[in-house]
KOLNUTI-778390 format. One record per residue: y, z, x of N, C-alpha, C, O in turn; residue in three letters. Coordinates in nm, 2 decimals. Layout:
BEGIN
R    npy    npz    npx   capy   capz   capx    cpy    cpz    cpx    opy    opz    opx   r
R      Y      Z      X      Y      Z      X      Y      Z      X      Y      Z      X Ala
...
This chain:
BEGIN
R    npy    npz    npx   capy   capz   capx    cpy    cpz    cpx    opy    opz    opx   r
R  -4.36 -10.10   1.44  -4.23 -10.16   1.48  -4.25 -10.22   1.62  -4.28 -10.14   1.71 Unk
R  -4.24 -10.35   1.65  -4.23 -10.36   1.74  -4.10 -10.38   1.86  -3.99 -10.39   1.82 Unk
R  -4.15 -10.38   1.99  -4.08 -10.35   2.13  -4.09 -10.43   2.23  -4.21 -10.44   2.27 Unk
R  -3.97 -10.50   2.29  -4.04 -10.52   2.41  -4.04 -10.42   2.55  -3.95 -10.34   2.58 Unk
R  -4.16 -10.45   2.61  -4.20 -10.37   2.69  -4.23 -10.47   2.85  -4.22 -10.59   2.86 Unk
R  -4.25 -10.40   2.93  -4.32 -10.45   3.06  -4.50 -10.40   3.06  -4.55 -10.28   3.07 Unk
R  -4.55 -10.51   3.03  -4.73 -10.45   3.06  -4.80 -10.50   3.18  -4.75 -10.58   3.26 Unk
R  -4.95 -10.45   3.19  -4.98 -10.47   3.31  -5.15 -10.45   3.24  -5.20 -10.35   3.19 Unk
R  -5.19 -10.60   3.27  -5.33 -10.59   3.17  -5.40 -10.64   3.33  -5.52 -10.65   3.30 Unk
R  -5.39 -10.66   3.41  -5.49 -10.65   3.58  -5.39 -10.60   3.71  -5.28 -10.62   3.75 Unk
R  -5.51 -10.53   3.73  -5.40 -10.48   3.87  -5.39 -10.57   3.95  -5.45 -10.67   3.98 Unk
R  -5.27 -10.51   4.00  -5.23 -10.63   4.16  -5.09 -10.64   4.16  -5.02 -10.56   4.10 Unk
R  -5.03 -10.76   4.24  -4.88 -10.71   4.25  -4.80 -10.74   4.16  -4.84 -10.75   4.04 Unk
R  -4.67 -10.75   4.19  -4.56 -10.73   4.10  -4.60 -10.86   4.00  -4.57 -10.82   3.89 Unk
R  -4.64 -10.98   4.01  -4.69 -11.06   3.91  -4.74 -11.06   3.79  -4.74 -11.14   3.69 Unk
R  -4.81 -10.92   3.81  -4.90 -10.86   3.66  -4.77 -10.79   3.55  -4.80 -10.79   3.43 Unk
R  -4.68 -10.77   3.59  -4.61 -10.71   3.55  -4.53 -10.82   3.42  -4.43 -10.88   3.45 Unk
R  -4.57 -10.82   3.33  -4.54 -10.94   3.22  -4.45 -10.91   3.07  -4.49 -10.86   2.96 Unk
R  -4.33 -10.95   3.12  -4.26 -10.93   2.95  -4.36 -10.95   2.82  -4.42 -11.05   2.80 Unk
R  -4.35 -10.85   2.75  -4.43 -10.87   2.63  -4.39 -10.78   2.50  -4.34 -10.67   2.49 Unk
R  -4.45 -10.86   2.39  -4.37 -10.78   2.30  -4.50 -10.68   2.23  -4.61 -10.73   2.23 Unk
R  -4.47 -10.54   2.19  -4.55 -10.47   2.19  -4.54 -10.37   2.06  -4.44 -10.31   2.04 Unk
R  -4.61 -10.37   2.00  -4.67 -10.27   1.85  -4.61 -10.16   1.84  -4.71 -10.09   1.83 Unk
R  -4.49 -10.06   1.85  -4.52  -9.90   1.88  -4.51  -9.90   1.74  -4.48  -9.98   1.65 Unk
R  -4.57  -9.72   1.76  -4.63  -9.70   1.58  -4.48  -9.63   1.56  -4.38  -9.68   1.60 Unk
R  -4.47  -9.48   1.47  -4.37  -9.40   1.45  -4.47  -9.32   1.51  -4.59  -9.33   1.51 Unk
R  -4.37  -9.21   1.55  -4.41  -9.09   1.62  -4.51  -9.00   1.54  -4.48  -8.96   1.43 Unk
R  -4.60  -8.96   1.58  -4.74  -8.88   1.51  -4.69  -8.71   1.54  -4.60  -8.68   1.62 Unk
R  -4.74  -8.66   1.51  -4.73  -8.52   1.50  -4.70  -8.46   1.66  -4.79  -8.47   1.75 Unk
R  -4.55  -8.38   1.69  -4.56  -8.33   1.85  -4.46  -8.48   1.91  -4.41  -8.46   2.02 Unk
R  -4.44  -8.60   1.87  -4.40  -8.68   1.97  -4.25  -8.69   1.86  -4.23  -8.64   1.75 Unk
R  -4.16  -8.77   1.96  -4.04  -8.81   1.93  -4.04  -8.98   1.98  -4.05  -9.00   2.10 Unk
R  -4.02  -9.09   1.88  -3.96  -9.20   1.90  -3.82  -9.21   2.05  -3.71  -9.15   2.02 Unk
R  -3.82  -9.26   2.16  -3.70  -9.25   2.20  -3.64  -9.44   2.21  -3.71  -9.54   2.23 Unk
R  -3.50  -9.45   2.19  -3.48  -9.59   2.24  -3.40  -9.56   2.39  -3.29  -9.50   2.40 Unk
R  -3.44  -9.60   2.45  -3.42  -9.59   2.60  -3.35  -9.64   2.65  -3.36  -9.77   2.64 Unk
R  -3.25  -9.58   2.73  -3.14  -9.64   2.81  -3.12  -9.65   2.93  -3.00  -9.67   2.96 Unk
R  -3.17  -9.65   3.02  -3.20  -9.63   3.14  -3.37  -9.59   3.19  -3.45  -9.59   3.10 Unk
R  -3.43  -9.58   3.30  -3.54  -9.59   3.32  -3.55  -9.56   3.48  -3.48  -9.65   3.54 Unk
R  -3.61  -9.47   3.57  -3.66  -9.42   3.67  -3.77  -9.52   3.71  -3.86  -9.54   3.63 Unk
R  -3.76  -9.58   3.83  -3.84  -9.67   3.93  -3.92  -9.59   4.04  -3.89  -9.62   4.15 Unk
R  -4.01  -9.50   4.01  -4.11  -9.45   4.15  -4.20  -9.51   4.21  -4.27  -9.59   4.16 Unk
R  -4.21  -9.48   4.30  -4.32  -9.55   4.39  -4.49  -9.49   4.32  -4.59  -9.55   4.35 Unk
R  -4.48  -9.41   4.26  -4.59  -9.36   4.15  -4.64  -9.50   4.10  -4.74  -9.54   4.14 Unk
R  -4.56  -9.59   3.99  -4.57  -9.74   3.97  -4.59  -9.80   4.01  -4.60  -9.90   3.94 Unk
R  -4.60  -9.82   4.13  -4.71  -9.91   4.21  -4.83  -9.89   4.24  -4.90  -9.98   4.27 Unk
R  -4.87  -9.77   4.25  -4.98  -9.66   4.22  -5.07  -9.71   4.12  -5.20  -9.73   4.14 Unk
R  -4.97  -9.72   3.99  -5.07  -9.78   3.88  -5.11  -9.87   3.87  -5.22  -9.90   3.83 Unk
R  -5.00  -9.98   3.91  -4.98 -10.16   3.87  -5.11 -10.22   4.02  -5.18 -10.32   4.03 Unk
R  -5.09 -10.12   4.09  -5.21 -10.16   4.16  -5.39 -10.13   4.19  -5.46 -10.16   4.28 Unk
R  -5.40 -10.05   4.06  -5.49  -9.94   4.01  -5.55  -9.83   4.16  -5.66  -9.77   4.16 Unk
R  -5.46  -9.82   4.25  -5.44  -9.73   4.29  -5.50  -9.59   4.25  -5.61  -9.53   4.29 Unk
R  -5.38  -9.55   4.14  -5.43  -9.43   4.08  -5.45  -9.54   3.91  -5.36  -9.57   3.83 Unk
R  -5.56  -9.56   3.91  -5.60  -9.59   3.76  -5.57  -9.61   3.64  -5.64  -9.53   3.58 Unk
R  -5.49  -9.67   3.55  -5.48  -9.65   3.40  -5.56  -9.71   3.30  -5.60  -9.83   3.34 Unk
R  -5.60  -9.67   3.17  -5.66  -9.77   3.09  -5.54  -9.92   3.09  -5.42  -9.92   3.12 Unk
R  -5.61 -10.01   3.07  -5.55 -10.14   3.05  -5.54 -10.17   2.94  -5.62 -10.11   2.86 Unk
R  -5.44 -10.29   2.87  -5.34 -10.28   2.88  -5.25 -10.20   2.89  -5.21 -10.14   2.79 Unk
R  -5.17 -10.16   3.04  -5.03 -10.04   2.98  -4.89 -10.10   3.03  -4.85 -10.21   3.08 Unk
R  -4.85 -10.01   2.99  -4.67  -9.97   3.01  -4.63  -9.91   3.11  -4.59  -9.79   3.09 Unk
R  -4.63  -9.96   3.23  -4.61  -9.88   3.36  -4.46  -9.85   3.29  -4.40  -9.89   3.20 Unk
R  -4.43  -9.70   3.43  -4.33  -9.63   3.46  -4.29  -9.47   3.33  -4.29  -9.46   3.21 Unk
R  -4.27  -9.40   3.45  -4.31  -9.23   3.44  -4.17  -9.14   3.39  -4.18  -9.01   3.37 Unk
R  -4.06  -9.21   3.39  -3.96  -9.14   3.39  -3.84  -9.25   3.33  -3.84  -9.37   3.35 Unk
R  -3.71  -9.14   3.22  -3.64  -9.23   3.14  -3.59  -9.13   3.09  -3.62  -9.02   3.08 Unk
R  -3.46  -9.22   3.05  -3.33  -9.10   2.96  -3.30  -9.23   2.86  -3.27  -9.34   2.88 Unk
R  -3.31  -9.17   2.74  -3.25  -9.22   2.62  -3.22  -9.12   2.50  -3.21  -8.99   2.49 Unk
R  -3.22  -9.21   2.40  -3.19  -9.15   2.27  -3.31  -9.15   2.17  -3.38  -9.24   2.14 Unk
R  -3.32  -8.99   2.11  -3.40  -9.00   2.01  -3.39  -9.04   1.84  -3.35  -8.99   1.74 Unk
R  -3.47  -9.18   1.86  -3.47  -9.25   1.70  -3.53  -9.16   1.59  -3.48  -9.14   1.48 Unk
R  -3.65  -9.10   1.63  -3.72  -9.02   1.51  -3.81  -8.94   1.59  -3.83  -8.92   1.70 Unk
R  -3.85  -8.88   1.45  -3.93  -8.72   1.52  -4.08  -8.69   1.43  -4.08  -8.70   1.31 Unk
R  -4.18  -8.66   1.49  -4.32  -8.67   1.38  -4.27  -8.55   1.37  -4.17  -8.50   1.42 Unk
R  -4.42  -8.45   1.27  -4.42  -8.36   1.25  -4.43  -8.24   1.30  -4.52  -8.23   1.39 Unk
R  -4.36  -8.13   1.27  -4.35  -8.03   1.39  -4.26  -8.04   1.53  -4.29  -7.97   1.63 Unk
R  -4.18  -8.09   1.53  -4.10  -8.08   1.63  -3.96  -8.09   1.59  -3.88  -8.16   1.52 Unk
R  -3.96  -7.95   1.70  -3.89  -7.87   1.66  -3.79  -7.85   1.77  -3.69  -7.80   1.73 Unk
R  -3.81  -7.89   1.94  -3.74  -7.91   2.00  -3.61  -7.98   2.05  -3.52  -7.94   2.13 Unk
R  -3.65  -8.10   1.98  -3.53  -8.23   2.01  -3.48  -8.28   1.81  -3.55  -8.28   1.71 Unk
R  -3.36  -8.32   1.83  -3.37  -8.35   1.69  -3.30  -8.54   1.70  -3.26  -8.58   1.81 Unk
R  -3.30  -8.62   1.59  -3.29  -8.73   1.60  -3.09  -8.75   1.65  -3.00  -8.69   1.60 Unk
R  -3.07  -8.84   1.76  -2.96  -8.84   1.84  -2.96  -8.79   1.94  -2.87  -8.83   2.01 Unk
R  -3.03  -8.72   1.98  -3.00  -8.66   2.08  -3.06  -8.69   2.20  -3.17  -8.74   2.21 Unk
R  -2.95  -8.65   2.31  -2.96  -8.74   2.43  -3.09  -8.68   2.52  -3.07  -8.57   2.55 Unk
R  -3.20  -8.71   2.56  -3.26  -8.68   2.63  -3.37  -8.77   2.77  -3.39  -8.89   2.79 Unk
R  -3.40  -8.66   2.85  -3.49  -8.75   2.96  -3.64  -8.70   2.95  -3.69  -8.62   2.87 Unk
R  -3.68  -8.78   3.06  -3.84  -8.67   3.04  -3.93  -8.76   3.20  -3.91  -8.88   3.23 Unk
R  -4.02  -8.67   3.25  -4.09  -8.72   3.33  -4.19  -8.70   3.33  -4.22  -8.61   3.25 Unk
R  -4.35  -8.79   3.42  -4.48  -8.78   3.38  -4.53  -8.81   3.26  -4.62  -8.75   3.21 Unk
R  -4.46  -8.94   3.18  -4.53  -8.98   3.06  -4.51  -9.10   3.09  -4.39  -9.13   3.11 Unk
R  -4.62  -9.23   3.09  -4.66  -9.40   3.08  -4.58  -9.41   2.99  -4.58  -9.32   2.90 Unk
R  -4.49  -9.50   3.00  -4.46  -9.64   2.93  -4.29  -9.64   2.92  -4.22  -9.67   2.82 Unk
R  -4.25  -9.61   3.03  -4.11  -9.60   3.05  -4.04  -9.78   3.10  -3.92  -9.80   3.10 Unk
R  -4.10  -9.86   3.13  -4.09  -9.97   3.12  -4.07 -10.07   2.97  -4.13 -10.17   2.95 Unk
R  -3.98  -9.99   2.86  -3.99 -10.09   2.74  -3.84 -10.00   2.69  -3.77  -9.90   2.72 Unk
R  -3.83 -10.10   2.61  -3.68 -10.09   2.49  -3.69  -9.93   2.45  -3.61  -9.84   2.49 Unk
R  -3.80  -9.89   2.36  -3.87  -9.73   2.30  -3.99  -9.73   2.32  -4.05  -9.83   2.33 Unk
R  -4.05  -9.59   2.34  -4.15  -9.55   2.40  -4.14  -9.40   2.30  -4.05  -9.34   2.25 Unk
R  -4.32  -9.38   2.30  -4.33  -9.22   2.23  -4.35  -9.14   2.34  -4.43  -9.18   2.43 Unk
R  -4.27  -9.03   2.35  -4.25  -8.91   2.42  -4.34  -8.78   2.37  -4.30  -8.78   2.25 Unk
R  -4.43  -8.68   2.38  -4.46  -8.57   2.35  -4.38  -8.52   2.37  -4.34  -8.52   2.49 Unk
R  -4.26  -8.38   2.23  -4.18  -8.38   2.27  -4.11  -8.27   2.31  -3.99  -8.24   2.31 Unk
R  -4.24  -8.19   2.37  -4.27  -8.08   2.46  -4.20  -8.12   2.66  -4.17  -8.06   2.76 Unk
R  -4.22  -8.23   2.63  -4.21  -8.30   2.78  -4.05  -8.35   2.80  -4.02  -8.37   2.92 Unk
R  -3.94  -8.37   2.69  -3.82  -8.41   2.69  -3.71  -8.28   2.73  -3.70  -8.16   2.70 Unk
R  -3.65  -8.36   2.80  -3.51  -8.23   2.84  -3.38  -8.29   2.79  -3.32  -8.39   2.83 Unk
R  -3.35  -8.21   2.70  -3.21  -8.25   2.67  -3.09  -8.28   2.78  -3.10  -8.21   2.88 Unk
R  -2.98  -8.38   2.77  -2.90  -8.44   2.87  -2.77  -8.39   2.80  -2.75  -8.40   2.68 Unk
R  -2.68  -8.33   2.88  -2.53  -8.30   2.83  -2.50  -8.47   2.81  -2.56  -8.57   2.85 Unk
R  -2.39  -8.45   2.74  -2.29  -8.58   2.74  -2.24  -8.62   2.82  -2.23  -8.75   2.81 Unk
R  -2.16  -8.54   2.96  -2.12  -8.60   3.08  -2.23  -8.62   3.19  -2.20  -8.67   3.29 Unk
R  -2.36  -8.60   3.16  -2.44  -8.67   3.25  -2.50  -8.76   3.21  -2.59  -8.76   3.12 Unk
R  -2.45  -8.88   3.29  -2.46  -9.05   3.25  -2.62  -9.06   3.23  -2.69  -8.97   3.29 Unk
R  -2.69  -9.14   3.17  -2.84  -9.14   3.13  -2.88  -9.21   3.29  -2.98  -9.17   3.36 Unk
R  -2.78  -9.35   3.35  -2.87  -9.38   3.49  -2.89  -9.22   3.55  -3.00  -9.18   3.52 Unk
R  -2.84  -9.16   3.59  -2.88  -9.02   3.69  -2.99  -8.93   3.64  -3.08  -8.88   3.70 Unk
R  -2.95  -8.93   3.49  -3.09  -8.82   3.45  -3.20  -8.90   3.47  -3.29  -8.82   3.51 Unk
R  -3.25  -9.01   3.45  -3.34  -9.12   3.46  -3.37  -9.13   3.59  -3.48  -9.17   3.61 Unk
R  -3.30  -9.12   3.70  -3.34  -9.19   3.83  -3.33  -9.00   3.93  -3.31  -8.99   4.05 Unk
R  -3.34  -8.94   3.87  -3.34  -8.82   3.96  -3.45  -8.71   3.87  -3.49  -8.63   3.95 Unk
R  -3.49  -8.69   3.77  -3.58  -8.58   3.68  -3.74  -8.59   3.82  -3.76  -8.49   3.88 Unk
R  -3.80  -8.68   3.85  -3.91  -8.65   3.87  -3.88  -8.61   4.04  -3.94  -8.53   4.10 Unk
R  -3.79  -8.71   4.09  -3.75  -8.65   4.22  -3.73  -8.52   4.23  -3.79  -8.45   4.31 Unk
R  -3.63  -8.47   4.14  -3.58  -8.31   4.14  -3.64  -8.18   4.14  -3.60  -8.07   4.17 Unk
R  -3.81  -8.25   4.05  -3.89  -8.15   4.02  -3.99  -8.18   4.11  -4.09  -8.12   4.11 Unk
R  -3.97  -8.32   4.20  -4.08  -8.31   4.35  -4.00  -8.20   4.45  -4.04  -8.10   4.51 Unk
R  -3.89  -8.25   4.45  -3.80  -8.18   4.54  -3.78  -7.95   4.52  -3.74  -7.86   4.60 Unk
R  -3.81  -7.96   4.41  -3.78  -7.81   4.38  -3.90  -7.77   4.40  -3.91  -7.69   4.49 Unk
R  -4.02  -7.84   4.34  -4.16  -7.76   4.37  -4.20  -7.77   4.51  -4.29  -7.69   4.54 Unk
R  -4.15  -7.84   4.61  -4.17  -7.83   4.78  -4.11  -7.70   4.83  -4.17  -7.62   4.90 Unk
R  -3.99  -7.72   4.77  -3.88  -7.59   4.81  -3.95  -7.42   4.78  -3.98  -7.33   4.87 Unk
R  -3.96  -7.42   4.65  -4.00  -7.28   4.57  -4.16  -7.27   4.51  -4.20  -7.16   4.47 Unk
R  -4.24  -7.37   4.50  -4.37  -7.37   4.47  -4.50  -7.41   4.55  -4.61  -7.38   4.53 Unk
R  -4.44  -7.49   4.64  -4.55  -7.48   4.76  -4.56  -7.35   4.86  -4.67  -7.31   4.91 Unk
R  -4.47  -7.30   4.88  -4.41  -7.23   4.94  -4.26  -7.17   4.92  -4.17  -7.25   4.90 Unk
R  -4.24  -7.02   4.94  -4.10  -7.00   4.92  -4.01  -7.02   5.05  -4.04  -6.97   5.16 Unk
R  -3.88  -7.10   5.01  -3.80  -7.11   5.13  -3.72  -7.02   5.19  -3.63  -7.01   5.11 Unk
R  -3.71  -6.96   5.26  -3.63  -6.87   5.30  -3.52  -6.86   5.39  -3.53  -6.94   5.49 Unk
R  -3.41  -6.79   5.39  -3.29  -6.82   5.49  -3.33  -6.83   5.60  -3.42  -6.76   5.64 Unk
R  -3.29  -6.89   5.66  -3.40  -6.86   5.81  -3.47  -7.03   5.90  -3.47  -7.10   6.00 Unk
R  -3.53  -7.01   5.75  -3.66  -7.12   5.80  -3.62  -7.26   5.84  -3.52  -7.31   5.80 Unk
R  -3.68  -7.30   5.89  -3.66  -7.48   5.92  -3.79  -7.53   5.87  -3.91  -7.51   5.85 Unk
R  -3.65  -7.66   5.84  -3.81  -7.74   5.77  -3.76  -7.88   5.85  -3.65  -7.91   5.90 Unk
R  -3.89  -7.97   5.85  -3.87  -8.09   5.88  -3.85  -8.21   5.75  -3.94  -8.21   5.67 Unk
R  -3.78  -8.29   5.73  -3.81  -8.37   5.64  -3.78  -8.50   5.66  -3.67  -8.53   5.70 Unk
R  -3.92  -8.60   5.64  -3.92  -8.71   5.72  -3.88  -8.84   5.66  -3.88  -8.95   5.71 Unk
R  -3.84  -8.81   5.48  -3.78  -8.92   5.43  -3.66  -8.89   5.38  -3.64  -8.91   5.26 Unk
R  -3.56  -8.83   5.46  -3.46  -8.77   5.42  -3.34  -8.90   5.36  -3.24  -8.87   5.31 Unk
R  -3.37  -9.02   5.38  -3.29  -9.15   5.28  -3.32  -9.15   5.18  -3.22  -9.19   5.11 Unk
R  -3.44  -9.12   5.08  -3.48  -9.18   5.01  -3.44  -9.07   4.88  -3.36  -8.98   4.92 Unk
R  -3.47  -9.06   4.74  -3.43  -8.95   4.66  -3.46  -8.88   4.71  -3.41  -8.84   4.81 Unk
R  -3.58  -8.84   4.65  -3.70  -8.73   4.68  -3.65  -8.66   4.82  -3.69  -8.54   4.81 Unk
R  -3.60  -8.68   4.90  -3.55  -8.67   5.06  -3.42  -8.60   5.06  -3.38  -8.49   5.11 Unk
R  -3.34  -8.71   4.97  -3.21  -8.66   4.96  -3.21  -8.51   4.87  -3.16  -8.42   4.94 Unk
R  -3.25  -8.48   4.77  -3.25  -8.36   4.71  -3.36  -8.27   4.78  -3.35  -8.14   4.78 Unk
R  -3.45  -8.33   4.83  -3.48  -8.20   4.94  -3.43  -8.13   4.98  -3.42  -8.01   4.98 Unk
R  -3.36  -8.28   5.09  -3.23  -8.18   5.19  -3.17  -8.09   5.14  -3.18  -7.98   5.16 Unk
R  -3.06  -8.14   5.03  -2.98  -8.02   4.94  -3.06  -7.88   4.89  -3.00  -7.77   4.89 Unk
R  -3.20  -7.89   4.84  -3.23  -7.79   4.81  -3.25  -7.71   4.90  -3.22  -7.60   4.87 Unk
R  -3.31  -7.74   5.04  -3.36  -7.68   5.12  -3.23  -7.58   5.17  -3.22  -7.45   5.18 Unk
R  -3.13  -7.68   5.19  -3.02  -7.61   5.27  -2.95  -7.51   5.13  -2.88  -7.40   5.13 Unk
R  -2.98  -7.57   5.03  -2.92  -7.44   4.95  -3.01  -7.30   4.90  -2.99  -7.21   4.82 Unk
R  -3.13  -7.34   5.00  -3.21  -7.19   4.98  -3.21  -7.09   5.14  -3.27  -7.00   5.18 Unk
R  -3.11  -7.17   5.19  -3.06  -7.14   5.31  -3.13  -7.18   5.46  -3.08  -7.15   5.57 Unk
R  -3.25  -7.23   5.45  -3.29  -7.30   5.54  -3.22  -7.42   5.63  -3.13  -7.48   5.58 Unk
R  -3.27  -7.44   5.75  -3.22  -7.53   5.85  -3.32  -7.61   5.82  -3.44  -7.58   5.80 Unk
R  -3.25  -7.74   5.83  -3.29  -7.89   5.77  -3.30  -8.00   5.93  -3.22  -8.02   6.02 Unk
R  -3.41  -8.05   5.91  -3.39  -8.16   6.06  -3.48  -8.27   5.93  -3.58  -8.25   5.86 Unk
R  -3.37  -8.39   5.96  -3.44  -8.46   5.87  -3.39  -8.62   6.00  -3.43  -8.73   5.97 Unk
């Protein structure tokens, strides 16, 4: 079936980045079809599009996205078809649908709009693993945080101060 997508067949700037229409198969065993409604923009994607951090070529930049699930391969058993979900750390979030492994999708209630699950999942889980997995935060502590505008920044701050730390951002 095909899709259009955003690909990126040479690195370099935003120029490589080219509407194109693109093959997806149906979902193989473990993955779920999603048609996607929304889409997370990280600075990770420029990472790629600039082979920074490397991908095979031709790809599908972008890491993060909330849609709906069209279909489901075999064995999966997590998400079922309709259902609203996001997911982060998987290429090719830049197209109409994209295959998900669908071990990697988090289901989305109905009152959270798909822009927010899409533009906050990988921030939230940069922002929690600073907080509770680099180190545990504790009431008390101060932290410094030096991009406190940006997501990643903004839900720091929140986390930090809600693990009771003092924030200088």
């Amino acid at each position: 079936m095909k899709t259009m997508a955003i690909q990126v067949g040479a690195v370099g700037g935003p120029e490589v980045l080219v509407p194109t229409e693109i093959e997806l198969a149906g979902p193989g065993p473990g993955q779920a079809r999603l048609r996607l409604e929304r889409i997370g923009v990280n600075f990770i994607d420029t990472y790629h599009r600039t082979g920074h951090y490397p991908l095979p070529r031709p790809f599908v930049p972008g890491v993060e996205a909330a849609g709906v699930v069209e279909s489901i391969g075999e064995g999966v058993h997590e998400v079922a078809v309709g259902d609203r979900v996001a997911y982060a750390m998987v290429t090719g979030s830049y197209a109409e649908a994209c295959l998900v492994p669908a071990a990697k999708l988090v289901r989305i209630p109905d009152a959270l709009p798909a822009e927010l699950a899409a533009a906050t999942l990988l921030q939230g889980m940069t922002a929690h693993y600073l907080v509770h997995g680099v180190r545990t935060t504790r009431p008390g502590d101060t932290a410094l945080v030096h991009a406190a505008a940006g997501g990643t920044g903004g839900l720091l701050v929140q986390a930090l101060k809600a693990a009771g730390a003092r924030v200088l951002a």
